[in-house]
N, C-alpha and C positions, 0 to 999 in steps of 0.2 A: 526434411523430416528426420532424414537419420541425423543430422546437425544436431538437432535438438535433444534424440534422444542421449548421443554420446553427451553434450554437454550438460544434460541432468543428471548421467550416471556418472560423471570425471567431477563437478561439483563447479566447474569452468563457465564463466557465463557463456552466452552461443554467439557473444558479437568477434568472439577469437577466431571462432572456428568459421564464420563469415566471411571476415577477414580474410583469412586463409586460402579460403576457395576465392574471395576475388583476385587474389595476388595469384595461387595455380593458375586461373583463365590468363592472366593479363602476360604483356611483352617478355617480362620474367619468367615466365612459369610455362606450363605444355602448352597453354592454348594459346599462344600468340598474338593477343587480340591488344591492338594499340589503341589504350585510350588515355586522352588529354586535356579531358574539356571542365575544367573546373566549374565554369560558370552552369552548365549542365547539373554539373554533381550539385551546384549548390543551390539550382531550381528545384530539383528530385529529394534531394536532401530535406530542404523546409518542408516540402510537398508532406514527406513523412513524417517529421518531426509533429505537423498538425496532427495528422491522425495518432501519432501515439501519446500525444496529450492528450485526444480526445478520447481512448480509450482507457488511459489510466482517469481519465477524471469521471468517466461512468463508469469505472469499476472503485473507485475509490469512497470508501463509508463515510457522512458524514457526521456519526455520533464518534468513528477512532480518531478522527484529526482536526475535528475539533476543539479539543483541551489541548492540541500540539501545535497550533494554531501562531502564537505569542512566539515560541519557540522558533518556529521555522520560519515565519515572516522575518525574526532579525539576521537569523542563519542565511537567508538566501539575502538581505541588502544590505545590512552593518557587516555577516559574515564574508560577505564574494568581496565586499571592500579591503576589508585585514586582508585577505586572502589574496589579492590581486596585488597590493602592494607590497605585501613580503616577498611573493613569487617574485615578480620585478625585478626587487631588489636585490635578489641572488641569482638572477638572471643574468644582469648589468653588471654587480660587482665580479662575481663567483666567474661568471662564463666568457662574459668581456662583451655581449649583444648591448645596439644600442638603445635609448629609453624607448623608442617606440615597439621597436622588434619585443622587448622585455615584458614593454605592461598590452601586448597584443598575445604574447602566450600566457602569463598573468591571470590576462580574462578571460581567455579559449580554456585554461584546463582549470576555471572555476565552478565550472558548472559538474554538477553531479547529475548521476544516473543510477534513480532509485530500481530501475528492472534489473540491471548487473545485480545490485545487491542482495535482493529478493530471490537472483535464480541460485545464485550459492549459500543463501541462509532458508531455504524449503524448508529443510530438515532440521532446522533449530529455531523451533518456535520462542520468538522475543517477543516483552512487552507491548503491549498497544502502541504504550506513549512514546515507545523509541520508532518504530514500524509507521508510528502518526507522521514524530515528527521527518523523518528520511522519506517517506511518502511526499509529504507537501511542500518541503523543501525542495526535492528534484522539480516539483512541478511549479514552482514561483520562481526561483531561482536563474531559469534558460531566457526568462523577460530580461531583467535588467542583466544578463550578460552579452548577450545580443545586443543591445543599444550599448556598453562600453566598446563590442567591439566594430561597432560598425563606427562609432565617433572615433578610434584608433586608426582605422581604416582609410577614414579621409584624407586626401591633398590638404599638404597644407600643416601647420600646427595644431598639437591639440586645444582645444577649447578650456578657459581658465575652470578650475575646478567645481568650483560653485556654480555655474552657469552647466555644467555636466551634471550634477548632481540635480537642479531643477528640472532637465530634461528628461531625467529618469524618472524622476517622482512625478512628473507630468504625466507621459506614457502612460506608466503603469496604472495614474489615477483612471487616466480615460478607458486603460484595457480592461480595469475592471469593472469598472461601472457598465460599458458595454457588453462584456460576457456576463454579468449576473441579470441584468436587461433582459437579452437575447435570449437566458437558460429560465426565468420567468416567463417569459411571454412562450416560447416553446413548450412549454413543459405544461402551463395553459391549455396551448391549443390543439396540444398532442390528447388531452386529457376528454376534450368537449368535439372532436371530429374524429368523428368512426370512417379510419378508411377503410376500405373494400378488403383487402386482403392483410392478413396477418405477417406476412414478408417486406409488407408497406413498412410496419412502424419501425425495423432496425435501421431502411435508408433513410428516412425524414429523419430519426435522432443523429445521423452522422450529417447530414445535408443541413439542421440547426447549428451544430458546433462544427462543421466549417464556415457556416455562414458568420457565426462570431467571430471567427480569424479575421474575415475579408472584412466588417465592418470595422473590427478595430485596425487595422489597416490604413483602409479608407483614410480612417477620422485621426490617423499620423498618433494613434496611440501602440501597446503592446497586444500585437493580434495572436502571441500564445500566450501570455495570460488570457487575455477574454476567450481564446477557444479552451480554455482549459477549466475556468471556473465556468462558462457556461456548460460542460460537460461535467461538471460535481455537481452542477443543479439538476441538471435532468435525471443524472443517472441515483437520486436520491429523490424523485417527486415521485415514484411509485406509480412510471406508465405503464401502460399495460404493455404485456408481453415483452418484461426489462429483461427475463432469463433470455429469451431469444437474442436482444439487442443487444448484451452484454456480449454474448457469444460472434457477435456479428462485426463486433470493436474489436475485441481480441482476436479474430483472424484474419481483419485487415491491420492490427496492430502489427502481427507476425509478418505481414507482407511485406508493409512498410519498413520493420528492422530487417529482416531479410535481404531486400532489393537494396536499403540505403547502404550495409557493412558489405555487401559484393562492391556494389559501384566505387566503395570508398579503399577497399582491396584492388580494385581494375585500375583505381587512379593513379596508386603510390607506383614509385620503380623502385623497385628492392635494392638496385646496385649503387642507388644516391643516397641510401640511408648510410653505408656504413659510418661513413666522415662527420655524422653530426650523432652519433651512437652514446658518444662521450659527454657531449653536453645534455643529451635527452637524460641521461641517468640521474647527473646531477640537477636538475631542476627538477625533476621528477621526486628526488630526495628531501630539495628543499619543503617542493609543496604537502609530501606524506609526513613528513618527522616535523616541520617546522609551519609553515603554512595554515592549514587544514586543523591540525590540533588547537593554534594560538587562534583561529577564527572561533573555535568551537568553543573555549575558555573564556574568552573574551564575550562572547556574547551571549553565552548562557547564564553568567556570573548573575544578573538580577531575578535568575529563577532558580536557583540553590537545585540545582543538577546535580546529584551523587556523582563522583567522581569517577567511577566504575561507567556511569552512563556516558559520561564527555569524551571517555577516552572511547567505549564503542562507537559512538558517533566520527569521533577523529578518524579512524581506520576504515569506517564504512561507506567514507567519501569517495566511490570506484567512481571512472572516469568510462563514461561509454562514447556512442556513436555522437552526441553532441558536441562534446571540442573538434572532433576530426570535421565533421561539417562548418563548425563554423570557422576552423582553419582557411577553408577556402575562400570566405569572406576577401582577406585580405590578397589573397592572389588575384580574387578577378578585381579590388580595388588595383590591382596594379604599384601594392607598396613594396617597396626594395626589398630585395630579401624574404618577400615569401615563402618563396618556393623551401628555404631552410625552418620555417616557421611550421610549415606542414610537416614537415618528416621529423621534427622537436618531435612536436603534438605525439602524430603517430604512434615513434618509437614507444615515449613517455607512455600512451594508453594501453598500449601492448603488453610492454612490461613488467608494470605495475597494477596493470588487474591480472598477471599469471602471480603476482606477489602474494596482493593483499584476496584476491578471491578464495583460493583456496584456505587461508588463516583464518579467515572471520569466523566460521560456524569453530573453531579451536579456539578464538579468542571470548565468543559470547559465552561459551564451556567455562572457560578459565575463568573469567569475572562475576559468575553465577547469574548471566541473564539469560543463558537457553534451558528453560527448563524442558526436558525432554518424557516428562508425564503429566505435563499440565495439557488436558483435556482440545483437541484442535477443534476449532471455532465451526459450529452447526452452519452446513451449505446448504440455506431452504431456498429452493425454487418458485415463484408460484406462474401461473395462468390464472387471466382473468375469466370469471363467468359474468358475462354480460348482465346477461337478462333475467340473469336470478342475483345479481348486485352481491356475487362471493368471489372467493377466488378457492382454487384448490392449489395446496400447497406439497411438495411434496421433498423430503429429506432423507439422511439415509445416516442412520447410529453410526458412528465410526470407531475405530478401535478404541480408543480411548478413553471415549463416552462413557457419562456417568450415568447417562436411560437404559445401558445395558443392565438389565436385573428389572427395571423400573415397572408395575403394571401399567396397564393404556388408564385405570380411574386414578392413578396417585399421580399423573401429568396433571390433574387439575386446570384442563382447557376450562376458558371461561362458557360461559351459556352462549351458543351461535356457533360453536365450533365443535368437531369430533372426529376422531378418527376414524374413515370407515376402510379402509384396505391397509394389510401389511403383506409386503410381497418376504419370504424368506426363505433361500435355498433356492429359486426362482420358482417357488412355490405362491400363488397369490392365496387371501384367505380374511373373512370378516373378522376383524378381533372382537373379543367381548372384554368387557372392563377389568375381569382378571387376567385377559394376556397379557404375560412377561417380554417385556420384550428382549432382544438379542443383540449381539453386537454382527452389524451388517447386514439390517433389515434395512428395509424399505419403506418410509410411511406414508401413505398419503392423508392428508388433514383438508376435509372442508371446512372453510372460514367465511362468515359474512364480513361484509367492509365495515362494520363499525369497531368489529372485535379484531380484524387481521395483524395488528400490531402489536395486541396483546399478546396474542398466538405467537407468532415468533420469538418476544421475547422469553416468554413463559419454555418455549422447547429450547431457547439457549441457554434458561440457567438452569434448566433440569439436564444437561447436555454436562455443562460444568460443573455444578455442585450436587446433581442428584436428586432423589426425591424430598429430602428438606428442602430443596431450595426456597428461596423467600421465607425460613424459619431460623434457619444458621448458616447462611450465606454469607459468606465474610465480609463484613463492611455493615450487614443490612441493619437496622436497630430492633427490629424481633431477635437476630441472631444476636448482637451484643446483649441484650438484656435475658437471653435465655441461658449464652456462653458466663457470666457474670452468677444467675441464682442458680448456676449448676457447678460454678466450682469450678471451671474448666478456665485450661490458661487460650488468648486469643489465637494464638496458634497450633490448640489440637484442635482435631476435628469432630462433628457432632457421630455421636452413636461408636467413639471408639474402636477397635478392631470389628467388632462386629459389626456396623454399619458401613464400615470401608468397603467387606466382602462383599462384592458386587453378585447379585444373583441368590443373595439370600432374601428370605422374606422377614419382616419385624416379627422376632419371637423365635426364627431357627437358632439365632447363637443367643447366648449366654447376655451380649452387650447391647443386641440389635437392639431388645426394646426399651430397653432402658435408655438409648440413645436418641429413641423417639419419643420418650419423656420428657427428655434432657427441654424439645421447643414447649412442652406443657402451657402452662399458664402465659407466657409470653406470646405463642403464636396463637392462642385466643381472641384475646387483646389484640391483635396489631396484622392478621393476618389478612383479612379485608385489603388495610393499606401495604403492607408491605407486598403484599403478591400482585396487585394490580387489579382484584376479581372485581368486578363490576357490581354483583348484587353484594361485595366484605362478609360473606358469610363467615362467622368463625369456625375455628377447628383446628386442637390441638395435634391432631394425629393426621397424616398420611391422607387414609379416607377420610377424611372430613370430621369423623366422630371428635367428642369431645375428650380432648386428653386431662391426664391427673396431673399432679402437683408432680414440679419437679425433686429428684434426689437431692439430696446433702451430700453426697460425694459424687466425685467424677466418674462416669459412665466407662466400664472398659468392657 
């Protein structure tokens, strides 16, 4: 636990400081404890690897990585390809390893590790579509790297290349089809059988997406693809009690990293690395500066990727506990040279996440994609209520939030839903339609199941753009056609200085209401659809009333 907090406050991911403490316990360090058993490490290692696929894929949205989707599917198979092959190459030439040793570290340090990236960029909230595609990519990507290097691995020659390349795309077909199967039919049965106790449903959702692992397995396909897309399916079919189950993933997730970077620290001997120090750097270099960028360019090129984004992508490729696991791969195959293929790995992951980790949140800064006042994303919780067919939802204003200032009637819950407690100050208390709310309150929202997904989204973009939102919401076509008859360029904002001031109401400044004009006649018209409300009632203003025509000049 303090691992974690030092390495949230240093900005360092916590698989260093893991690390660390395994190498102190081990032969090397105070605790003298002799361990050697590769083939262990790489039982315990998968062991974990399952579970923390299965917890990034039920924590993982399926409306953010969706549209990242096209993206990361070439990044993790056309990318790990470039990728494998340059590494190699400057492996071989540059280092003087021979081709197997080469494209066996190649394919050990292609695999990325979307948690390292995530723990040192908290604090510099990026785009969706980049956060989508570095999400989905770490989690497709460790299938077909594991099947390159377990074919690297084997007695023998490798296998002609085309005949490698259909055993990938075989794999992968069967591990998928089995994980979205297995995350269907779960997700099902989780839905239509009431167990007995509420602590039930977090084991049955990790005891399905294990089960997906071992079936794809079985069936000689890729069993962390299917354990991982069967774990996006579930952790998106809206079972009951998923806040609980989420929480239940992510602290055996923690387990699982925790116990894998001790064992993978107890394994190494510190006094063998020094002698291969010199060639971890240089491959290391190759795969950050030449590698890693040319995968990113190369296979983004059909989706006209701003160049600003390719290059955060390039840098954002951290290497976590997966190469070092599947280092071991080839020791307990028993290929020559191992043993220097593990302490490469090692060194290379060591070094080069104390590199690139702490530079990202300075690079996302520098290429203008951490916006650091753009509004953090609404964390709603819900619990289901059975037997009255609602759920109660509950959320909490966060700094940033644009509900701070907002009354509870200008949220504009649809009909089935309502706010009936705000806790504030650890004050509880019934709101009435003119409470304002604050930033660092507490809400609780009853929802019926017909309307529960209207309700969250409605609290996210009131969260994000305010109490316009669904009026002059950027993008929405009320807000273009109201931004348009008001004069207004697409990049101000509605209601001008005066509607920005959070905590004011329409009519204290000078701009407020005039900015609430600005949706007039447009959010009339279009408000029904653009808001999502189920009975479209119109209404150009806030409360619902009817608004006037909008100005001829721009609202300040």
């Amino acid at each position: 636990m303090a691992a974690v907090r030092v390495s949230s406050r240093s900005g360092l991911p916590s698989l260093l400081i893991y690390l660390g403490i395994g190498i102190a316990i081990g032969q090397d360090g105070f605790g003298g404890v002799v361990f050697d058993n590769a083939e262990l490490t790489q039982i315990l290692g998968y062991t974990a690897l399952v579970v923390i696929l299965a917890e990034g894929g039920l924590g993982t949205k399926w409306k953010e990585i969706r549209p990242a989707l096209p993206r990361a599917a070439v990044l993790s198979t056309f990318g790990v390809a470039v990728s494998v092959g340059v590494t190699a190459a400057g492996a071989h030439y540059l280092v003087g390893l021979d081709w197997r040793q080469a494209l066996l570290i190649g394919a050990v340090v292609s695999s990325t590790d979307a948690a390292a990236v995530f723990s040192v960029l908290r604090n510099v909230p990026l785009p969706a579509r980049l956060t989508g595609v570095l999400e989905a990519e770490s989690g497709f990507n460790d299938a077909p790297v594991v099947i390159l290097v377990v074919a690297f691995s084997t007695a023998g020659p490798v296998e002609h290349w085309y005949t490698l390349i259909g055993e990938i795309a075989l794999e992968l077909a069967i591990g998928a089809a089995i994980g979205l199967a297995v995350g269907w039919l779960g997700a099902y049965g989780m839905r239509h059988v009431a167990l007995p106790a509420s602590g039930l449903y977090p084991i049955a959702v990790m005891a399905i997406a294990v089960s997906a692992y071992a079936a794809g397995a079985l069936a000689h396909g890729s069993g962390f693809l299917a354990v991982y897309l069967a774990a996006l399916v579930l952790g998106n079919a809206k079972l009951p009690h998923s806040a609980a189950t989420r929480g239940f993933a992510e602290g055996l997730g923690w387990i699982g990293q925790i116990g894998m970077f001790v064992l993978l620290g107890l394994l190494v001997t510190p006094h063998t690395l020094f002698d291969d120090a010199v060639p971890a750097l240089i491959i290391g270099l190759i795969l950050t500066i030449v590698a890693r960028p040319t995968s990113v360019f190369l296979g983004l090129l059909p989706f006209k990727v701003p160049w600003r984004e390719k290059a955060l992508l390039s840098w954002a490729g951290l290497r976590g506990a997966v190469p070092i696991v599947l280092a071991t791969i080839p020791m307990v195959g028993g290929v020559p040279g191992s043993d220097r293929v593990f302490n490469i790995v090692f060194i290379l992951v060591v070094v080069y996440t104390l590199i690139q980790g702490p530079t990202l949140p300075w690079l996302a800064r520098k290429l203008r994609l951490g916006d650091d006042e753009e509004a953090a994303d609404l964390g709603i919780e819900s619990a289901p209520l059975e037997r009255l067919r609602g759920h109660l939802l509950s959320t909490t204003v966060s700094p940033k939030s644009r509900m701070h200032g907002v009354e509870i009637s200008e949220l504009r819950l649809p009909p089935g839903a309502a706010v009936t407690l705000v806790v504030r100050d650890g004050t509880s208390f019934v709101p009435s339609p003119t409470t304002v709310l604050r930033r660092g309150d507490d809400l609780l929202v009853v929802a019926t199941d017909p309307v529960r997904d209207a309700v969250e989204n409605r609290l996210q973009a009131v969260s994000h753009h305010g109490k316009l939102a669904g009026w002059l919401a950027p993008g929405g076509p009320a807000g273009r056609r109201a931004i348009k008859k008001a004069g207004l360029r697409p990049g101000d904002r509605a209601g001008g200085r005066g509607g920005e001031r959070s905590g004011e109401r329409p009519g204290e400044h000078p701009g407020g209401r005039a900015g609430e004009r600005a949706g007039g006649r447009a959010g009339k018209r279009s408000d029904g659809e653009a808001e999502g409300r189920p009975d479209g009632a119109a209404g150009g203003r806030p409360d619902g009333a009817s608004g006037g025509r909008p100005p001829h000049t721009p609202a300040r």
